[in-house]
TORZAMI-518046 format. One record per residue (C-alpha): x, y, z. Coordinates in Angstrom, 2 decimals. Each point is the difference from the previous one (the first is absolute). Example, Ala and Ser with C-alpha at 12.3 -4.5 7.8 and 13.67 -1.06 7.14 Angstrom:
BEGIN
+---------+---------+---------+
|    east |   north |      up |
+---------+---------+---------+
|   12.30 |   -4.50 |    7.80 |
|    1.37 |    3.44 |   -0.66 |
+---------+---------+---------+
# end
This chain:
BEGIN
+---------+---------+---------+
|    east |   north |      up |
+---------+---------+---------+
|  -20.12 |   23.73 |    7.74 |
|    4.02 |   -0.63 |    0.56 |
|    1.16 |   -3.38 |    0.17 |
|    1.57 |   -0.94 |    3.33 |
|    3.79 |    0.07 |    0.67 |
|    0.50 |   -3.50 |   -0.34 |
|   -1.57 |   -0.22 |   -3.44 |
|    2.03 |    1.97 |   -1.16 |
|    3.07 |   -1.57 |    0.98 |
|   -1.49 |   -3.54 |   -0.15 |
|    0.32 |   -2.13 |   -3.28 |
|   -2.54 |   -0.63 |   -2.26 |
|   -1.06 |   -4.00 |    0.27 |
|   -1.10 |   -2.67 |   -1.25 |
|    4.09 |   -1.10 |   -1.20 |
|    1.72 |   -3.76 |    0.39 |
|    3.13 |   -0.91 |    1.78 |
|    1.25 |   -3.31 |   -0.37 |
|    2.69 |   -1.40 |    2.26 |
|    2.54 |   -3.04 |   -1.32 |
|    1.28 |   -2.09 |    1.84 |
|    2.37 |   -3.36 |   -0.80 |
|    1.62 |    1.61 |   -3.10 |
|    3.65 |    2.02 |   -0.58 |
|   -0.02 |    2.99 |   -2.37 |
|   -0.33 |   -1.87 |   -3.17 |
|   -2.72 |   -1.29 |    1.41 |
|   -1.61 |    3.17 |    1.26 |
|    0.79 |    1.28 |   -3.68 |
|   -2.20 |   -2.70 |   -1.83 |
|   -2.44 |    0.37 |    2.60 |
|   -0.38 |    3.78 |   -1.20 |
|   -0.25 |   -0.69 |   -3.60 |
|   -2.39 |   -2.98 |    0.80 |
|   -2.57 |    2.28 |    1.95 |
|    0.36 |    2.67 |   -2.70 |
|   -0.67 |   -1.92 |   -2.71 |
|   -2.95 |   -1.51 |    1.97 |
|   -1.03 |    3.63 |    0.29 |
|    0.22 |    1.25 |   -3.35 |
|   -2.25 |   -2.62 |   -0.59 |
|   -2.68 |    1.67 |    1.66 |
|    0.34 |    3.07 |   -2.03 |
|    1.85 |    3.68 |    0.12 |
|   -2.27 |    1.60 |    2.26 |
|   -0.04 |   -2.42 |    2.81 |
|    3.87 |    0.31 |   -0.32 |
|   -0.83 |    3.66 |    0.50 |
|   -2.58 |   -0.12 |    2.81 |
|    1.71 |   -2.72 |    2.08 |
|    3.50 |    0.54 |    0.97 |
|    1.23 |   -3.19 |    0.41 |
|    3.59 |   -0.34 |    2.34 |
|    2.55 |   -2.85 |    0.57 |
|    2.34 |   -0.44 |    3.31 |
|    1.85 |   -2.80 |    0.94 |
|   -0.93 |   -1.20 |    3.49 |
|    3.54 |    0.29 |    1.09 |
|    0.27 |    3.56 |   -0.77 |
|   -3.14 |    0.82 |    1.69 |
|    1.29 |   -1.54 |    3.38 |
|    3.17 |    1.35 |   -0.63 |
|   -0.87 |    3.68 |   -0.61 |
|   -3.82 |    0.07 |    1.12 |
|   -2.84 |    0.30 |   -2.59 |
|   -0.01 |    3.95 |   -0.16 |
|    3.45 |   -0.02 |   -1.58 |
|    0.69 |    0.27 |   -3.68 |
|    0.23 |   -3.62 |   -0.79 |
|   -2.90 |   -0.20 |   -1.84 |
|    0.03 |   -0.73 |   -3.75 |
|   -2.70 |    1.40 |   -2.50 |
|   -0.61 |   -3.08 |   -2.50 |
|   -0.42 |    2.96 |   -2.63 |
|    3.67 |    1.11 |    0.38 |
|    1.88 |   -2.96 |    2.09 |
|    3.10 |    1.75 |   -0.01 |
|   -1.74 |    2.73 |    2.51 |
|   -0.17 |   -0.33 |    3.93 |
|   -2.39 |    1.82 |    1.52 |
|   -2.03 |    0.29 |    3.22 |
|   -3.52 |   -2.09 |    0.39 |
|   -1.64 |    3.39 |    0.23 |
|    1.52 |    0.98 |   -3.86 |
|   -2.13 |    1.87 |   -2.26 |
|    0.70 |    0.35 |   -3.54 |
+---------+---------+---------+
# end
């Protein structure tokens, strides 16, 4: 049986987006390296299964959470939309 429209357009889940607030860039920076060293912590293939993206809360109520603002904690340097996959 074909998958409906939408799931084929629709990302795969489960993934986690955390928002920062109270910090400037430098902030935002060791906040990325904190969470992915948390994460490797758990092992490669969670790193794998789970995409895991950063956003400051000031560029998500600047440009609206769809945009590209969102930082992969695998390759911080990225932006990419919430709906990313790798």
């Amino acid at each position: 049986m074909p998958a409906e429209d939408w799931r084929r357009r629709y990302p795969l889940f489960p993934r986690l987006l955390f928002v920062l607030d109270g910090t400037g860039p430098v902030g935002v920076d060791n906040r990325v390296n904190a969470l992915r060293s948390g994460s490797e912590l758990t092992g490669a293939d969670f790193l794998a299964a789970l995409p895991i993206l950063v956003a400051p809360l000031t560029d998500i109520l600047r440009d609206g959470p769809s945009a590209p603002i969102w930082r992969p904690v695998t390759t911080p340097t990225e932006q990419v939309t919430w709906t990313h996959q790798r």
